[in-house]
FIVEXNU-190799 format. One record per residue: chain; x, y, z of N, C-alpha, C, O in turn; residue in one letter. Coordinates in steps of 0.1 Angstrom, whole numbers. Example, Ala and Ser with C-alpha at 12.3 -4.5 7.8 and 13.67 -1.06 7.14 Angstrom:
BEGIN
["A",[132,-57,78],[123,-45,78],[132,-33,78],[142,-33,85],"A"]
["A",[128,-22,71],[137,-11,71],[129,0,79],[134,11,80],"S"]
This chain:
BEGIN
["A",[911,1236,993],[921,1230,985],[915,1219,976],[910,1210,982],"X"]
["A",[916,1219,963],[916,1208,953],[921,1196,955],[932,1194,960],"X"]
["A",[913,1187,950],[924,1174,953],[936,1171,947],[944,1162,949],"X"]
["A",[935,1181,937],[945,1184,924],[957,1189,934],[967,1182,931],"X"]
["A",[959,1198,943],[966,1205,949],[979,1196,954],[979,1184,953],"X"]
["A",[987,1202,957],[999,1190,965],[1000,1199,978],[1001,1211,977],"X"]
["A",[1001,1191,992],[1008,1197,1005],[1021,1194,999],[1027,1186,991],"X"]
["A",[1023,1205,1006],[1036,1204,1008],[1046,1193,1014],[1043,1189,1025],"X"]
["A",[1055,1189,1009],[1063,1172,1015],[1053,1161,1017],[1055,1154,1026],"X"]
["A",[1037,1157,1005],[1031,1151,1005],[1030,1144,992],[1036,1154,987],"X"]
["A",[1029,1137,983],[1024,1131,972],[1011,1137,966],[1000,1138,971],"X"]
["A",[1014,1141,953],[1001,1138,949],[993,1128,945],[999,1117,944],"X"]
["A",[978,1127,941],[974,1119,938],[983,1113,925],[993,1118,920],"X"]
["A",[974,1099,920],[987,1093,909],[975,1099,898],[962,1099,899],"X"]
["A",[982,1102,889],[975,1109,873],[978,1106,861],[990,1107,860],"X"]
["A",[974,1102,850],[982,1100,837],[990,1112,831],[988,1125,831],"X"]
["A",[1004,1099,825],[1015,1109,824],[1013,1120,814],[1007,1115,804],"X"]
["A",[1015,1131,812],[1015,1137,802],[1025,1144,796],[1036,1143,801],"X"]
["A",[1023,1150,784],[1036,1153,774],[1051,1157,784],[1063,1154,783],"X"]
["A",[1043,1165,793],[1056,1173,799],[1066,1160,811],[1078,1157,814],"X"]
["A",[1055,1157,815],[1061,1142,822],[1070,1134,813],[1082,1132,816],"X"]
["A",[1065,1128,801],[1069,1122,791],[1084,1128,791],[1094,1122,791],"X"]
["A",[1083,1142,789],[1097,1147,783],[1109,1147,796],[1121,1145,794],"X"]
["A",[1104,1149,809],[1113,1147,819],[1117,1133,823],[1126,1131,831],"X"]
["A",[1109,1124,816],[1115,1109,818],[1124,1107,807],[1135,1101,807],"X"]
["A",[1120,1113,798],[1129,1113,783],[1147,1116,789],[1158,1111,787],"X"]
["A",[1143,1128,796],[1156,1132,800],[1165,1126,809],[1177,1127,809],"X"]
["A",[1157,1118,817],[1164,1109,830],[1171,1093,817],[1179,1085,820],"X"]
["A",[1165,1094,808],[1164,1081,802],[1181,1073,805],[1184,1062,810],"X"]
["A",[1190,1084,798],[1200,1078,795],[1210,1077,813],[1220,1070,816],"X"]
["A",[1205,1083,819],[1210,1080,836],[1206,1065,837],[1215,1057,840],"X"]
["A",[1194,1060,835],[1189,1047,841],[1197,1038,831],[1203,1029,836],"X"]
["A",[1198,1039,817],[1205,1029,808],[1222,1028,812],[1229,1017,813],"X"]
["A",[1224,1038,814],[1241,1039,824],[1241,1027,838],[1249,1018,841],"X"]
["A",[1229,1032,845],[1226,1025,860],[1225,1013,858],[1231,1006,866],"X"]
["A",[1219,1009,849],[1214,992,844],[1220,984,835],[1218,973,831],"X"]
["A",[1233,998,828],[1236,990,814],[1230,980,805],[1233,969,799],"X"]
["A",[1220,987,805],[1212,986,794],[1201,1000,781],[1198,1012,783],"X"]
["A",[1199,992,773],[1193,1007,762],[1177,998,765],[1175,986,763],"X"]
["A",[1169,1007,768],[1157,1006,765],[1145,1011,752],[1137,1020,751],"X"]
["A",[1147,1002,745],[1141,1005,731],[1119,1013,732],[1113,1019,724],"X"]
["A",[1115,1009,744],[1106,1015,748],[1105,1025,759],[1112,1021,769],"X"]
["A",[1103,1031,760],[1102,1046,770],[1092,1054,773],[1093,1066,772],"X"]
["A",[1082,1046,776],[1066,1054,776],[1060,1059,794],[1057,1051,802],"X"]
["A",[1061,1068,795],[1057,1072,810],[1038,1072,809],[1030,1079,802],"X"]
["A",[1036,1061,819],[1020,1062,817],[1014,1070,830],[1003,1075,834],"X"]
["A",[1023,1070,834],[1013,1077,854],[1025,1084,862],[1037,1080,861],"X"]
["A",[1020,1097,872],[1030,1096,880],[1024,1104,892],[1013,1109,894],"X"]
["A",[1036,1102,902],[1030,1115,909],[1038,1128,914],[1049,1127,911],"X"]
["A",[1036,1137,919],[1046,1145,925],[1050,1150,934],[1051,1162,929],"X"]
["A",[1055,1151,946],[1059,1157,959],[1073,1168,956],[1085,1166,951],"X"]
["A",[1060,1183,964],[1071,1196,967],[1079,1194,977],[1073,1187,985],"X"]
["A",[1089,1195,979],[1099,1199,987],[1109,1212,982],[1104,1222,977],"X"]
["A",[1122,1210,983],[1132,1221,977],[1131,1223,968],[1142,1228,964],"X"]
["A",[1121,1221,956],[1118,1214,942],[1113,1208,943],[1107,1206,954],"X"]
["A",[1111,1199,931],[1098,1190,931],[1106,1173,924],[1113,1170,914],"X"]
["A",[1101,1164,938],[1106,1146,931],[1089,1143,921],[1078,1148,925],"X"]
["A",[1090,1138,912],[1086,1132,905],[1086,1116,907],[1097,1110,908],"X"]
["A",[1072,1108,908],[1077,1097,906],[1068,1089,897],[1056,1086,902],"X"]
["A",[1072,1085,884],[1071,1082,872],[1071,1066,868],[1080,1059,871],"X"]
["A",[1060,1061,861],[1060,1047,859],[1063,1045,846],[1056,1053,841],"X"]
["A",[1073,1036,834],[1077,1040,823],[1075,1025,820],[1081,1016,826],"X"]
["A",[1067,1024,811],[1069,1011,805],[1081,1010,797],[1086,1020,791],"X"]
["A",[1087,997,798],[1101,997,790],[1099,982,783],[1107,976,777],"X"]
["A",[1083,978,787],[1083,963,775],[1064,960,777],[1055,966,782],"X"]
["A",[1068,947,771],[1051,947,773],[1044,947,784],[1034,955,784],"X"]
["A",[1047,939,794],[1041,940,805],[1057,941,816],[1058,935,827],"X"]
["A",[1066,949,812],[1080,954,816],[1078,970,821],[1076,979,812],"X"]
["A",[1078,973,836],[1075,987,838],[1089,988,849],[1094,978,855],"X"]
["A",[1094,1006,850],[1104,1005,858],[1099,1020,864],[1094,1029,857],"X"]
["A",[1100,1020,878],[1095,1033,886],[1107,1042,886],[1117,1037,890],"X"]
["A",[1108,1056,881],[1114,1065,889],[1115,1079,896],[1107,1087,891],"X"]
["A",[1122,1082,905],[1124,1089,911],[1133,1098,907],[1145,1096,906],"X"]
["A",[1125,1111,903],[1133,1124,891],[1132,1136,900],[1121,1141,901],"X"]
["A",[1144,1141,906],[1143,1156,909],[1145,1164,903],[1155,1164,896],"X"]
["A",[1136,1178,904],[1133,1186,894],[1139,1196,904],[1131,1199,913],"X"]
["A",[1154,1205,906],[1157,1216,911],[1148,1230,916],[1142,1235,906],"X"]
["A",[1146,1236,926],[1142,1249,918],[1148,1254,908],[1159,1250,905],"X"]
["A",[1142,1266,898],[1149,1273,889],[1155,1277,892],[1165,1272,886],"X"]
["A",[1157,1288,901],[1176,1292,902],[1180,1288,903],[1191,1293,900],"X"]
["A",[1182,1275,908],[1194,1265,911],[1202,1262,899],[1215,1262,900],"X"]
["A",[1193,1259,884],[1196,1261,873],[1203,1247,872],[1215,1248,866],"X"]
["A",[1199,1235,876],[1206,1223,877],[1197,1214,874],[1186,1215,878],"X"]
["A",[1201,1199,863],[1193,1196,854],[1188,1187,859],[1192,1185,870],"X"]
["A",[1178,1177,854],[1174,1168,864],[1180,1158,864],[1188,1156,855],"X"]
["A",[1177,1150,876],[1187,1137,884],[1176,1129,886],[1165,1131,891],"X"]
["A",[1181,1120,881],[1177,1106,885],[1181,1102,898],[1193,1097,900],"X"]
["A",[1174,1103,909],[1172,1099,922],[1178,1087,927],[1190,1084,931],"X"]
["A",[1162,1077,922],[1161,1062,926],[1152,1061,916],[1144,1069,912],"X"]
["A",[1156,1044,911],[1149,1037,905],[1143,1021,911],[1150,1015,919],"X"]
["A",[1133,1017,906],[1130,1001,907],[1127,999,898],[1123,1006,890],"X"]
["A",[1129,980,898],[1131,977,879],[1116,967,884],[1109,969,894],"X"]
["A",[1116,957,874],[1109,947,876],[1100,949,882],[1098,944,893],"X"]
["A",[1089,959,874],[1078,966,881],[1069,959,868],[1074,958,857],"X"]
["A",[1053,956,872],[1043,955,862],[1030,964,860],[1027,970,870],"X"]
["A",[1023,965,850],[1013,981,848],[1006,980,866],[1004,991,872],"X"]
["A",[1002,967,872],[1000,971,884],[1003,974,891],[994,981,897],"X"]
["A",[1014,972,898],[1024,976,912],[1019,992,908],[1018,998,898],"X"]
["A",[1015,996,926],[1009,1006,926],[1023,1021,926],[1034,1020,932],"X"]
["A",[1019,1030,920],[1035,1042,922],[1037,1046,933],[1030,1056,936],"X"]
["A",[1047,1040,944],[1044,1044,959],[1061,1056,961],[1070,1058,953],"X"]
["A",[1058,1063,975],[1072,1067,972],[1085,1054,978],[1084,1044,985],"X"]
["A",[1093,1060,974],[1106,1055,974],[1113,1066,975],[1125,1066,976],"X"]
């Protein structure tokens, strides 16, 4: 097994975000502006990781200012479920360091 691989109900290593990451935070976006009442004028997902289970949690670090980062927790349904993604859990008042742990 790769270190790339995920066990099952384990985390993956943490990785830079990429396009497709980017777009599943894109999608959780307006859940967390609802949760916090507030609009976040930045929305950049830099790292994440991912743990299988019934589907897959995602957990995504998004800068939302200069040194302003907020962690979240995005489940991704299986496909037949055919159900869109959910914003889990979030934590705010995160900086580029705080490491991406689960929650």
């Amino acid at each position: 097994m790769s270190s790339r691989e995920t066990v099952l109900g384990g985390c993956s290593e943490t990785e830079p975000a990429t396009a497709e990451i980017q777009a599943i935070a894109d999608q959780v976006k307006s859940q967390l502006e609802e949760k916090e009442n507030k609009k976040y004028t930045m929305f950049k997902a830099v790292e994440y990781q991912s743990q299988v289970v019934a589907g897959t949690n995602y957990f995504i670090k998004v800068q939302v200012g200069n040194n302003d980062f907020v962690h979240l927790r995005v489940y991704e349904s299986l496909p037949h479920a055919n159900k869109p993604l959910a914003l889990h859990d979030y934590q705010t008042n995160k900086t580029r360091d705080d490491k991406l742990e689960y929650f």
